[in-house]
N, CA, C and O atoms as a GROMACS GRO file, in nm:
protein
  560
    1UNK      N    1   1.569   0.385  -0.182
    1UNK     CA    2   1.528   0.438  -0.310
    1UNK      C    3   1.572   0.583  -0.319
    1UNK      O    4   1.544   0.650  -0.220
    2UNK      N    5   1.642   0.653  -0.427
    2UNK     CA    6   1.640   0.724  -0.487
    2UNK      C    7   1.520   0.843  -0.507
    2UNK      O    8   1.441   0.848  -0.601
    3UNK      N    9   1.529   0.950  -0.380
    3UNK     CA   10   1.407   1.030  -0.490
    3UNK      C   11   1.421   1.175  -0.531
    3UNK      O   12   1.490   1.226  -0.443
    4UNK      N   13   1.398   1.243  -0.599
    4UNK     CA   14   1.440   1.427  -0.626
    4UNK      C   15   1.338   1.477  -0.561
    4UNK      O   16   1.219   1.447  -0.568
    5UNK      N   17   1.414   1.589  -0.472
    5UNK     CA   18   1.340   1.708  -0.434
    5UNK      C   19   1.210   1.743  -0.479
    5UNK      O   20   1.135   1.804  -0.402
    6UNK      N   21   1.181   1.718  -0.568
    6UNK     CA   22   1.065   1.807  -0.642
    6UNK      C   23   0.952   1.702  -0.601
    6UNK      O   24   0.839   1.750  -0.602
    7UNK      N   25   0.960   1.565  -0.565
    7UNK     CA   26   0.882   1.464  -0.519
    7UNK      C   27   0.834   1.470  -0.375
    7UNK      O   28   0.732   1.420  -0.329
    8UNK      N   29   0.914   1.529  -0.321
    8UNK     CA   30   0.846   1.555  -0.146
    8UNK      C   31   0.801   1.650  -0.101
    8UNK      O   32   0.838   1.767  -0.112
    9UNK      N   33   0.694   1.595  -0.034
    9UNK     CA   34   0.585   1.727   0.079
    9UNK      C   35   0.667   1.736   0.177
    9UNK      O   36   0.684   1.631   0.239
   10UNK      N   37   0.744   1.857   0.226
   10UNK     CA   38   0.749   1.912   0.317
   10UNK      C   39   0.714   1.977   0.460
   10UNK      O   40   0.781   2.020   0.553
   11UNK      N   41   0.574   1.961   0.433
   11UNK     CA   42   0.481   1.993   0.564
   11UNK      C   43   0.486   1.991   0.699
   11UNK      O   44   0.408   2.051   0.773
   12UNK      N   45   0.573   1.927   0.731
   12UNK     CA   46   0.603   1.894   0.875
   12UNK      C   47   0.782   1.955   0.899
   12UNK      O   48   0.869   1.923   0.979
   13UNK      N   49   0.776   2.044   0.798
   13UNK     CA   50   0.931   2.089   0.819
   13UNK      C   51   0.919   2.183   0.932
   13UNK      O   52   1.026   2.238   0.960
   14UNK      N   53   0.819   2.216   1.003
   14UNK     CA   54   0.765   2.352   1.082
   14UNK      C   55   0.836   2.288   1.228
   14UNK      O   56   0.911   2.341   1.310
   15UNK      N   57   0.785   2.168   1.221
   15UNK     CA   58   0.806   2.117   1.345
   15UNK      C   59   0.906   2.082   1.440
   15UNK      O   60   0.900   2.032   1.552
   16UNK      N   61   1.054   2.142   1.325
   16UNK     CA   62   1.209   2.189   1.441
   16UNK      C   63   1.249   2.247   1.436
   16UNK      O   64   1.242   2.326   1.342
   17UNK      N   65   1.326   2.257   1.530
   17UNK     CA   66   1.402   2.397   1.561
   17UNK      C   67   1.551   2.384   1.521
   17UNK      O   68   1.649   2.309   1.525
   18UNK      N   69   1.504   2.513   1.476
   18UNK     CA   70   1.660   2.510   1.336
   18UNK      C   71   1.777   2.560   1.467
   18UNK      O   72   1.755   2.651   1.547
   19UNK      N   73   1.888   2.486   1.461
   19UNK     CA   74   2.036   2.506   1.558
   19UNK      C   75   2.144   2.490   1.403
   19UNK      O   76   2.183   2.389   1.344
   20UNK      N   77   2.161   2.606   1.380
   20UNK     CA   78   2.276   2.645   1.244
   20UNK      C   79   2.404   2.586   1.324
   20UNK      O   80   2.478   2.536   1.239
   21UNK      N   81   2.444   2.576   1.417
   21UNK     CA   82   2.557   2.498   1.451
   21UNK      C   83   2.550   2.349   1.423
   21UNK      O   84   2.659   2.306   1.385
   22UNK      N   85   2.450   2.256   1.431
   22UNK     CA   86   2.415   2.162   1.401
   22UNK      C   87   2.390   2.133   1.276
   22UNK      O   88   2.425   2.022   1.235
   23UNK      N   89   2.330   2.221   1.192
   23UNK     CA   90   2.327   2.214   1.061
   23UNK      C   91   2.488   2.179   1.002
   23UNK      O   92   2.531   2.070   0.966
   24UNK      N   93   2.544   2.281   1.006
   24UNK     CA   94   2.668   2.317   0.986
   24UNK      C   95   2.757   2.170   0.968
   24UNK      O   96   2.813   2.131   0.865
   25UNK      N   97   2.750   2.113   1.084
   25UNK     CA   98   2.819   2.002   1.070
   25UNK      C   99   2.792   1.847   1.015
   25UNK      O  100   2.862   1.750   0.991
   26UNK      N  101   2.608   1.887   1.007
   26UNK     CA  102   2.545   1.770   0.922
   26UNK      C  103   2.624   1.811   0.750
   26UNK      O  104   2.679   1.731   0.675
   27UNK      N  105   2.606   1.950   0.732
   27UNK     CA  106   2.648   1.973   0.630
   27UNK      C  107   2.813   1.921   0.575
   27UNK      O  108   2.844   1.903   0.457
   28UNK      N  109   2.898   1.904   0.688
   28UNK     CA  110   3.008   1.883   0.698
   28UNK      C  111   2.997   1.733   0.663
   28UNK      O  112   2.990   1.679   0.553
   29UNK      N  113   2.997   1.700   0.740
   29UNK     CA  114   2.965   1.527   0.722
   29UNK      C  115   2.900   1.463   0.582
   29UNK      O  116   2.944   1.366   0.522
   30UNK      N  117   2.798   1.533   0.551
   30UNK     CA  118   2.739   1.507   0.393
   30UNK      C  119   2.832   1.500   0.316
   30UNK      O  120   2.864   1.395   0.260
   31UNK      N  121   2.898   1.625   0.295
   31UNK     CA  122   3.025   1.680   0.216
   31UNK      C  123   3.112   1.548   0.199
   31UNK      O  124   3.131   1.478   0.100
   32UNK      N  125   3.156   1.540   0.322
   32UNK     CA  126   3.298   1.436   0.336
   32UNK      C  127   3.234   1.260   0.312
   32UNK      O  128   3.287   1.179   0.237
   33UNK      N  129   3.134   1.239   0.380
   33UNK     CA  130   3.067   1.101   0.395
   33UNK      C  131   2.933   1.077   0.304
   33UNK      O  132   2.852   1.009   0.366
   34UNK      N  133   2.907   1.100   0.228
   34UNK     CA  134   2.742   1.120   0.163
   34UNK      C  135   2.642   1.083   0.252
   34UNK      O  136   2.653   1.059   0.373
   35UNK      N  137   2.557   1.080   0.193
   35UNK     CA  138   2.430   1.070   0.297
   35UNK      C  139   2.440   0.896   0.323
   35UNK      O  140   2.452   0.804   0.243
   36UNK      N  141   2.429   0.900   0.488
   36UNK     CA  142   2.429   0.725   0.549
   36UNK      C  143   2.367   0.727   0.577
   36UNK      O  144   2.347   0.606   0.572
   37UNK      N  145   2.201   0.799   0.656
   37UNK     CA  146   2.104   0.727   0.672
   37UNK      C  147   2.010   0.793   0.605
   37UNK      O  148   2.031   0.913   0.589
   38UNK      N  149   1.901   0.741   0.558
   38UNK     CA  150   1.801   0.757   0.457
   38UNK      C  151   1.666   0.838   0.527
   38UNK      O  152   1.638   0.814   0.644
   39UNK      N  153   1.590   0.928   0.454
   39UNK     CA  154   1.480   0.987   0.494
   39UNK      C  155   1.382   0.911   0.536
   39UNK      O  156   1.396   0.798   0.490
   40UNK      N  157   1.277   0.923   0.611
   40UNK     CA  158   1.189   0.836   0.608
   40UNK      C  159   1.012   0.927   0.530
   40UNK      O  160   0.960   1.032   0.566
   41UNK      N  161   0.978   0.852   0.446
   41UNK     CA  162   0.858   0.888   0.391
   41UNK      C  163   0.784   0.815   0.377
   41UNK      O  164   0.823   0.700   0.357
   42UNK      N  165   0.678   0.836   0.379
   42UNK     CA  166   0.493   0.758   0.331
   42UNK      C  167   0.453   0.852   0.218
   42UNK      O  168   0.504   0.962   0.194
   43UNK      N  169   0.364   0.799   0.160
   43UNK     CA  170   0.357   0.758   0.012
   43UNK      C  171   0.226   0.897   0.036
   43UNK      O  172   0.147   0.892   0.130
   44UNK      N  173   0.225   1.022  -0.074
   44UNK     CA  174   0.139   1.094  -0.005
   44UNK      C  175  -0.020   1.114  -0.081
   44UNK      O  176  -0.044   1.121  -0.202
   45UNK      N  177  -0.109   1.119   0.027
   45UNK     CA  178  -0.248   1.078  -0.046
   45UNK      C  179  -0.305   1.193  -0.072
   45UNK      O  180  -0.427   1.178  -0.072
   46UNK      N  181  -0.259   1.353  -0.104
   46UNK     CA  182  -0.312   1.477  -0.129
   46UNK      C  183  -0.268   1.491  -0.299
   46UNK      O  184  -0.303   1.594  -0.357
   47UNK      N  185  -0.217   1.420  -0.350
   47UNK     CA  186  -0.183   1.383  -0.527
   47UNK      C  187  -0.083   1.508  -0.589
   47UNK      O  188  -0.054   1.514  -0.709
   48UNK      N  189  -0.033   1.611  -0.482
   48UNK     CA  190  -0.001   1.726  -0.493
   48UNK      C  191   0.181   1.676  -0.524
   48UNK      O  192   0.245   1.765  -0.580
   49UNK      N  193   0.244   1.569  -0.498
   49UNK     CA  194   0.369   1.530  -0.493
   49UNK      C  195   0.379   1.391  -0.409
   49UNK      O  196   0.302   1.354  -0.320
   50UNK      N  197   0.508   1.315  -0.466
   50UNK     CA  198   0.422   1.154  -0.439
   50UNK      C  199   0.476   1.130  -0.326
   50UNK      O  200   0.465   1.010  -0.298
   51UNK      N  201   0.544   1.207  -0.227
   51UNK     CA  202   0.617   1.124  -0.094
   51UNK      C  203   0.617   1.221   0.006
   51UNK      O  204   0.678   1.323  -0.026
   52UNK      N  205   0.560   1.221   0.132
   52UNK     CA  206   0.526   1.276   0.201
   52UNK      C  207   0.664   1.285   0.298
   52UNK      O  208   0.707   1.170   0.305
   53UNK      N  209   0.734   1.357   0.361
   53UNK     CA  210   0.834   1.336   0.450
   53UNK      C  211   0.810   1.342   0.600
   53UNK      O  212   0.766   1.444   0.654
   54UNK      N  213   0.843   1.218   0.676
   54UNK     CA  214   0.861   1.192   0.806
   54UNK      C  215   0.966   1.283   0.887
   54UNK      O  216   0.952   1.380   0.962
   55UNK      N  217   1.053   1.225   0.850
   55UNK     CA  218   1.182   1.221   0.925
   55UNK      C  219   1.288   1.263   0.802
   55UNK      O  220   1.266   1.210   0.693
   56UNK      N  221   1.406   1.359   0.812
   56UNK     CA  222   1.519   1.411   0.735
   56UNK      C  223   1.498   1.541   0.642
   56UNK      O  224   1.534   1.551   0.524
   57UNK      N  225   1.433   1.637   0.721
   57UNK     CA  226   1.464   1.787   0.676
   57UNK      C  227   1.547   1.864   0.678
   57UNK      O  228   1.562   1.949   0.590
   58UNK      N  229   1.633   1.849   0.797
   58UNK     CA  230   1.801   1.862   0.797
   58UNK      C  231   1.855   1.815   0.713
   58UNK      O  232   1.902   1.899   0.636
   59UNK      N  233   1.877   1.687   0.680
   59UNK     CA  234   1.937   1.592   0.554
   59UNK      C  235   1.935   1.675   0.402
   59UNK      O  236   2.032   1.706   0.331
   60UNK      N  237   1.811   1.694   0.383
   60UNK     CA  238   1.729   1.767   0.260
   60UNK      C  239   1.765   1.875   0.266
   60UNK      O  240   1.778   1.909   0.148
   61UNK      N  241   1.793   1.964   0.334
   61UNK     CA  242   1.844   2.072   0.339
   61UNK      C  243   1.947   2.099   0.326
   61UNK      O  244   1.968   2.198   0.257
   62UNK      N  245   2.065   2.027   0.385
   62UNK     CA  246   2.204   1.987   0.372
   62UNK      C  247   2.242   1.968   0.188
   62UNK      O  248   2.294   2.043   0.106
   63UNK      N  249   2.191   1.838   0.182
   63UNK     CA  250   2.170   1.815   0.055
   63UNK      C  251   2.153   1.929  -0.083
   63UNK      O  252   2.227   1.958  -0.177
   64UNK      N  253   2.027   1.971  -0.044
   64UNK     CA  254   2.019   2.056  -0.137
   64UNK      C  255   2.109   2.207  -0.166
   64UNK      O  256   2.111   2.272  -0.271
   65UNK      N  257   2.179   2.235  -0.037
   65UNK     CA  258   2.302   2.314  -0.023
   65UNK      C  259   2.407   2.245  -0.077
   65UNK      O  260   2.469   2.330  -0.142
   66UNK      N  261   2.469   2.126  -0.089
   66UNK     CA  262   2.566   2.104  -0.155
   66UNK      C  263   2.555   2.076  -0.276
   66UNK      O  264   2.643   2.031  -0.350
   67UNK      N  265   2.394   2.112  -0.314
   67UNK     CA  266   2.401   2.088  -0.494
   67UNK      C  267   2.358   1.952  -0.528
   67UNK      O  268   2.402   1.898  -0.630
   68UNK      N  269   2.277   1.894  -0.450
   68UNK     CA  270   2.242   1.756  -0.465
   68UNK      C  271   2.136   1.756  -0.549
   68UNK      O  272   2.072   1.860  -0.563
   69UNK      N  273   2.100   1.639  -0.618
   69UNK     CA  274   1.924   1.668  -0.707
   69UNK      C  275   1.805   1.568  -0.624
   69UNK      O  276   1.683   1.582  -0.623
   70UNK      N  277   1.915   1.434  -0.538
   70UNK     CA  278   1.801   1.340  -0.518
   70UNK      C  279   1.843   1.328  -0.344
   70UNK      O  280   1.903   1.416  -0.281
   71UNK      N  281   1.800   1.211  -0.295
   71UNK     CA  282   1.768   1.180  -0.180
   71UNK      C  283   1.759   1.078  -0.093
   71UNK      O  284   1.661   1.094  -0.021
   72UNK      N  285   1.842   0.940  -0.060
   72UNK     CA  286   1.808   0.852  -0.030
   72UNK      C  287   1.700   0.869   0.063
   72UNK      O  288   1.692   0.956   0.149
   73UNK      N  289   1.589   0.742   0.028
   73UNK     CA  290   1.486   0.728   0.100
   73UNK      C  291   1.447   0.609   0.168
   73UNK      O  292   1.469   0.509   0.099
   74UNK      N  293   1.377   0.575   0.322
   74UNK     CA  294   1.275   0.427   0.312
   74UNK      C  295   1.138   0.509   0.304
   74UNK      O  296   1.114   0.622   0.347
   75UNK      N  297   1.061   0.423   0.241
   75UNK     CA  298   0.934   0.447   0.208
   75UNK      C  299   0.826   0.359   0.338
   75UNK      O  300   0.802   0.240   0.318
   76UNK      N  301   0.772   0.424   0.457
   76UNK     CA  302   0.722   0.322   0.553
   76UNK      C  303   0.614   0.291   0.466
   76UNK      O  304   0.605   0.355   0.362
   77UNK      N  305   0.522   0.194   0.496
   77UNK     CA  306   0.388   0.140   0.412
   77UNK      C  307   0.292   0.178   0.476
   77UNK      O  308   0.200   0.098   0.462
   78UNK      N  309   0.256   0.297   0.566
   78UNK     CA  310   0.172   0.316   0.679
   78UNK      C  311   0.090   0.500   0.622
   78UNK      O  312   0.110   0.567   0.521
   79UNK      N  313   0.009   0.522   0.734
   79UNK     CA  314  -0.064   0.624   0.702
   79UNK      C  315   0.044   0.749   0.785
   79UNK      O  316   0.141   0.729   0.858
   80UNK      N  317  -0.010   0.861   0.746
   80UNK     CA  318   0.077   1.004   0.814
   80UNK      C  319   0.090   1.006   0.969
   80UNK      O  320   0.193   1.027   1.034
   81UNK      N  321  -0.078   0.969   1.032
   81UNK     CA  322  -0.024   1.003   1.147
   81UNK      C  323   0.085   0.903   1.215
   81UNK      O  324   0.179   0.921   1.293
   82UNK      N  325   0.036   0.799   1.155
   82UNK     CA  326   0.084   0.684   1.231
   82UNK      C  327   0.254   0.680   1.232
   82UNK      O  328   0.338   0.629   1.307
   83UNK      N  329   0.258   0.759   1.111
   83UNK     CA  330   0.433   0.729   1.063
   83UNK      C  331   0.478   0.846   1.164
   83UNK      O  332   0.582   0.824   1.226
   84UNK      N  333   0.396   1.000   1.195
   84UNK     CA  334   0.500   1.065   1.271
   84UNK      C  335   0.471   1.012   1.380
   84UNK      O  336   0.571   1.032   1.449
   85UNK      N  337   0.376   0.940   1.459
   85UNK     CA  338   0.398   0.902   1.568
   85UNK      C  339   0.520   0.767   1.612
   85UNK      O  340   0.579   0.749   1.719
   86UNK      N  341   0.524   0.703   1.507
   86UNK     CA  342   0.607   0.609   1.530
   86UNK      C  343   0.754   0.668   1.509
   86UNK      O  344   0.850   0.611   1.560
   87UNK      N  345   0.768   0.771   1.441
   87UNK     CA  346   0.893   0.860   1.361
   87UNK      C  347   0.945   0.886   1.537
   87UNK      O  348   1.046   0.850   1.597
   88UNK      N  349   0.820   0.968   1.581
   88UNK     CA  350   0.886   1.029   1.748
   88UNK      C  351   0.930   0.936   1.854
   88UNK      O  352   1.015   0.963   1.939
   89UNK      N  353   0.841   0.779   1.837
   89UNK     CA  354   0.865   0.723   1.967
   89UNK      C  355   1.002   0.683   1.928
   89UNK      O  356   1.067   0.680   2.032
   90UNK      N  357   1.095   0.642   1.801
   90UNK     CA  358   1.175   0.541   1.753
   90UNK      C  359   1.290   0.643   1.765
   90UNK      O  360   1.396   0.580   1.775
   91UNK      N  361   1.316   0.822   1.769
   91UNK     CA  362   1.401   0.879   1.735
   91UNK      C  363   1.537   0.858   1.818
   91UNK      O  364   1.564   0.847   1.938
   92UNK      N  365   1.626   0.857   1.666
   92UNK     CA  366   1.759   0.828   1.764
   92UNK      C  367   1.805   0.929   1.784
   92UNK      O  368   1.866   0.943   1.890
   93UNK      N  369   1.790   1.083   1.654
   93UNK     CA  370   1.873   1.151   1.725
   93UNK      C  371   1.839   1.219   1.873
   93UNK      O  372   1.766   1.171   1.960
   94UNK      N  373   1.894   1.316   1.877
   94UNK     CA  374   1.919   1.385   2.050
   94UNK      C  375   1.781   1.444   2.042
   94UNK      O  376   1.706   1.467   1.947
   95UNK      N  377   1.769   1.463   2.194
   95UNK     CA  378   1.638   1.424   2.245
   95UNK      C  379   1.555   1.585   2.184
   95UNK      O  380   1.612   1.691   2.206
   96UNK      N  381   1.449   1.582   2.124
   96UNK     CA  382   1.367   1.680   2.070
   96UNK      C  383   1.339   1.768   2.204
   96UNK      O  384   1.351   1.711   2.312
   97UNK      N  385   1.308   1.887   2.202
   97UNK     CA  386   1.333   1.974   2.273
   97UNK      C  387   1.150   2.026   2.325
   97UNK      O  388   1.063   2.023   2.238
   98UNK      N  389   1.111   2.075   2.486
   98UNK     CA  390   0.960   2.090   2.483
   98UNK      C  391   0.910   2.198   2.362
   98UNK      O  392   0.797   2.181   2.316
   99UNK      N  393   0.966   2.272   2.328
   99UNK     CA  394   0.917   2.326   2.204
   99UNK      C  395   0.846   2.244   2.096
   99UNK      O  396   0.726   2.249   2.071
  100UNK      N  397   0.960   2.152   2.020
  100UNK     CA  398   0.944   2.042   1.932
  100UNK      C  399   0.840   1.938   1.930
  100UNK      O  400   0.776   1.902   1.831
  101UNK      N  401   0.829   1.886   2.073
  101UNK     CA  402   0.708   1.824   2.096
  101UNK      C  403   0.569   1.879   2.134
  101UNK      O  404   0.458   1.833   2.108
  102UNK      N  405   0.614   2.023   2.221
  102UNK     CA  406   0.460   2.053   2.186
  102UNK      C  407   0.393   2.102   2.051
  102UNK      O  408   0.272   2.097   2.027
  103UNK      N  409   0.482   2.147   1.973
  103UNK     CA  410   0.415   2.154   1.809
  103UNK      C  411   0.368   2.039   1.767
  103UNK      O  412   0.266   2.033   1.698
  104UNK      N  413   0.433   1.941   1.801
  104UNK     CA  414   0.373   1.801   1.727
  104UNK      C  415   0.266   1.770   1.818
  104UNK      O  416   0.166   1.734   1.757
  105UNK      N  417   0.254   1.770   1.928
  105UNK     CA  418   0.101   1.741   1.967
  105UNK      C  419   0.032   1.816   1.921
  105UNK      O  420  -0.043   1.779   1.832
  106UNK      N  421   0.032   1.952   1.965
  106UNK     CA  422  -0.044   2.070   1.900
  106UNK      C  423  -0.112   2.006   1.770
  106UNK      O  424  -0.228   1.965   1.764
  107UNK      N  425   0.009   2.004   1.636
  107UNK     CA  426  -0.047   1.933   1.493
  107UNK      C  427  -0.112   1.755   1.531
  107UNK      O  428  -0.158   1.690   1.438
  108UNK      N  429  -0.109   1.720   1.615
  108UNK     CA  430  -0.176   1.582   1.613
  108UNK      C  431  -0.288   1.611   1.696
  108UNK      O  432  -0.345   1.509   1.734
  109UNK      N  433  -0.328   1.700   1.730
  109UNK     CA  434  -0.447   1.754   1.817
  109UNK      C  435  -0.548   1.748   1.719
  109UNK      O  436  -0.634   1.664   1.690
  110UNK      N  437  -0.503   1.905   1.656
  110UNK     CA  438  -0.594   1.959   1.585
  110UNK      C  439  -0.549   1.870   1.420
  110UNK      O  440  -0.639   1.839   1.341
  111UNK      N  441  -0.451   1.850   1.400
  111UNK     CA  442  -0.496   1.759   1.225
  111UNK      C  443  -0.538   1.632   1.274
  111UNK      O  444  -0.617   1.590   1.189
  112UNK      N  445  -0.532   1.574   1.337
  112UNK     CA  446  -0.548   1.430   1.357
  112UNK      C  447  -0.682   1.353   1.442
  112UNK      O  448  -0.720   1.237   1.429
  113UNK      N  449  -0.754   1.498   1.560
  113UNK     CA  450  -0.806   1.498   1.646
  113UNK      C  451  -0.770   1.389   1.754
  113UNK      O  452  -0.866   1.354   1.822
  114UNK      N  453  -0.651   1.328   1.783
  114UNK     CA  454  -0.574   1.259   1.899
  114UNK      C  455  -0.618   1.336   2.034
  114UNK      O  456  -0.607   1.458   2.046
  115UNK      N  457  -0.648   1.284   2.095
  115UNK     CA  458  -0.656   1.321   2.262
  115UNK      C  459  -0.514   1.337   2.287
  115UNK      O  460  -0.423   1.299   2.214
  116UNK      N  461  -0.504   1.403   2.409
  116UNK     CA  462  -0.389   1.403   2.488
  116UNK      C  463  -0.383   1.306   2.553
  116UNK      O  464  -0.265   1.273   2.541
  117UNK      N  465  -0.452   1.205   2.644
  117UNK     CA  466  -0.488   1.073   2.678
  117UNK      C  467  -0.386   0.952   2.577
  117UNK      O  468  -0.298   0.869   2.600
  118UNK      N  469  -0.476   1.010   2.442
  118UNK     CA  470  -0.414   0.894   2.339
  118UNK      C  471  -0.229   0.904   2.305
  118UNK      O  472  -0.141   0.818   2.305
  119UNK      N  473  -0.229   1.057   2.278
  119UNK     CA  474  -0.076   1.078   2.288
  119UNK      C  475  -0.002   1.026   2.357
  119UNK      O  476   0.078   0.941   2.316
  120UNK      N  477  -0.010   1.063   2.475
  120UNK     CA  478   0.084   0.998   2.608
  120UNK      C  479   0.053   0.858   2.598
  120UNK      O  480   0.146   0.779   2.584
  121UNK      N  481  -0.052   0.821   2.603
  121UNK     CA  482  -0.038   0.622   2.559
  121UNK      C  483   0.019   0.598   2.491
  121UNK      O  484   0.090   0.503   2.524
  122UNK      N  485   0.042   0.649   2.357
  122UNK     CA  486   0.135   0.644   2.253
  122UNK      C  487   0.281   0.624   2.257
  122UNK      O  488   0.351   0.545   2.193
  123UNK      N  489   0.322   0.741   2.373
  123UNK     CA  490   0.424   0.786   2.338
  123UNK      C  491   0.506   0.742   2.477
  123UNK      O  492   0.617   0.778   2.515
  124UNK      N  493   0.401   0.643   2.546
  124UNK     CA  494   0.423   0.553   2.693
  124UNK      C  495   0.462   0.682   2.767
  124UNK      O  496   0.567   0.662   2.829
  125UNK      N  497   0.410   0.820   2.784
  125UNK     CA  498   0.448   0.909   2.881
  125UNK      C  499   0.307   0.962   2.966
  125UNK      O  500   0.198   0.923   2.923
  126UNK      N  501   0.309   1.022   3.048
  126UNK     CA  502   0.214   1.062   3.125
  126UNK      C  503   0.113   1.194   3.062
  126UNK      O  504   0.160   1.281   2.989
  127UNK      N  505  -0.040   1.193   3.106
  127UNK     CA  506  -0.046   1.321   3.006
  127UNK      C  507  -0.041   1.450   3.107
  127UNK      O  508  -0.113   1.547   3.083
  128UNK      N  509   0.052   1.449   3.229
  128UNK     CA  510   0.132   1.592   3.296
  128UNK      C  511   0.193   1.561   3.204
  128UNK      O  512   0.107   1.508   3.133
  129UNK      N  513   0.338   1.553   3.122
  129UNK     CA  514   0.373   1.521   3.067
  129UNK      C  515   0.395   1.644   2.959
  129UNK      O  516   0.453   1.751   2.937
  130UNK      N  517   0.278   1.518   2.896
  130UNK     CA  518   0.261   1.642   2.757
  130UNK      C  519   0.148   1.755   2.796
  130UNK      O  520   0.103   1.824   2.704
  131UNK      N  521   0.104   1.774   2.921
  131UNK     CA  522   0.013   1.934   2.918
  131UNK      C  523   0.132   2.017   2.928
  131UNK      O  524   0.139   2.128   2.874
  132UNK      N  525   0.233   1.961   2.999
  132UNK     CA  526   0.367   2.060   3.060
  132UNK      C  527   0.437   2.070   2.864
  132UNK      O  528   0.490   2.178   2.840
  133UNK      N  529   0.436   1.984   2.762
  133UNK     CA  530   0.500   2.042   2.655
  133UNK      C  531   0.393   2.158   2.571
  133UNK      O  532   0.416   2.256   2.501
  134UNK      N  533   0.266   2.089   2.616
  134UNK     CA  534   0.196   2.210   2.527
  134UNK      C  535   0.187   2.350   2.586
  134UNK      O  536   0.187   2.458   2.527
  135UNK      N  537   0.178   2.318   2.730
  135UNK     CA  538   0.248   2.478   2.794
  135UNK      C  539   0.342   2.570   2.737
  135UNK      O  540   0.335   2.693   2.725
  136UNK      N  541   0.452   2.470   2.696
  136UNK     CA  542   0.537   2.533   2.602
  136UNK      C  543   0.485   2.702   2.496
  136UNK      O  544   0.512   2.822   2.499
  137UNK      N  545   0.385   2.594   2.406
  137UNK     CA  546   0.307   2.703   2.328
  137UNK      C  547   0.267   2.813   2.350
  137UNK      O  548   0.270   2.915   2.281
  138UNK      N  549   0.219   2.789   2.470
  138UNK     CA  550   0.176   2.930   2.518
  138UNK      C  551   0.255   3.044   2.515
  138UNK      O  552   0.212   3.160   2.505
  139UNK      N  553   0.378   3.007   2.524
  139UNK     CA  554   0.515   3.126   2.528
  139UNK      C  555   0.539   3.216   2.344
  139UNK      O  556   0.584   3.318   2.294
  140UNK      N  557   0.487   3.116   2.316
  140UNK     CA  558   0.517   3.165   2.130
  140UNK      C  559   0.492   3.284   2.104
  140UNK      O  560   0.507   3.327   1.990
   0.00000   0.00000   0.00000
């Protein structure tokens, strides 16, 4: 589906780390190839804008630098947390960095109240694991 900028929550754009070399060449690729894989969003229940974004802030960003208005999208049928947790276990691109993941526990801590227990079950990893990504934080 088709959606414009002005329709998506952004909220979870916090949660990577911007590499302008990488940008650069998503941007490249847009340019030459249009967009081939689609954002992923859930449907958003704060009434503030109707599609909440998962996955493709790079994309959206790209996009909206080359002058784009809309957005291919899939729409999952599921709730927020559930979609970024499933967003992280399923990711194809290159591997998110301990920074990256300890923000997202961090935000599934405290918005979600998830244990660290539950995380690492989640995410089939150990919870050394993720204490060693939320260590991370501490450096900020």
């Amino acid at each position: 589906m088709q959606l414009e900028f002005h329709q998506l929550d952004l909220r979870w754009e916090h949660l990577r780390v911007r590499e302008p070399h990488r940008q650069r060449q998503l941007l490249a690729s847009l340019a030459e190839s249009g967009q081939q894989t689609p954002i992923i969003v859930v449907i958003a229940k704060d009434g503030n804008t109707d599609y909440l974004v998962i996955d493709g802030y790079k994309r959206i960003a790209a996009l909206k630098q080359l002058g784009r208005d809309t957005v291919e999208a899939t729409v999952w049928p599921m709730g927020e947390a559930e979609a970024l947790l499933l967003s992280r276990s399923q990711r194809m691109s290159p591997q998110e960095s301990a920074l990256e993941q300890g923000w997202l526990l961090s935000e599934m801590e405290q918005r979600f109240s998830y244990s660290l227990d539950e995380l690492a079950r989640r995410f089939d990893r150990s919870t050394d694991d993720w204490r060693r990504s939320m260590a991370v934080l501490s450096f900020r």
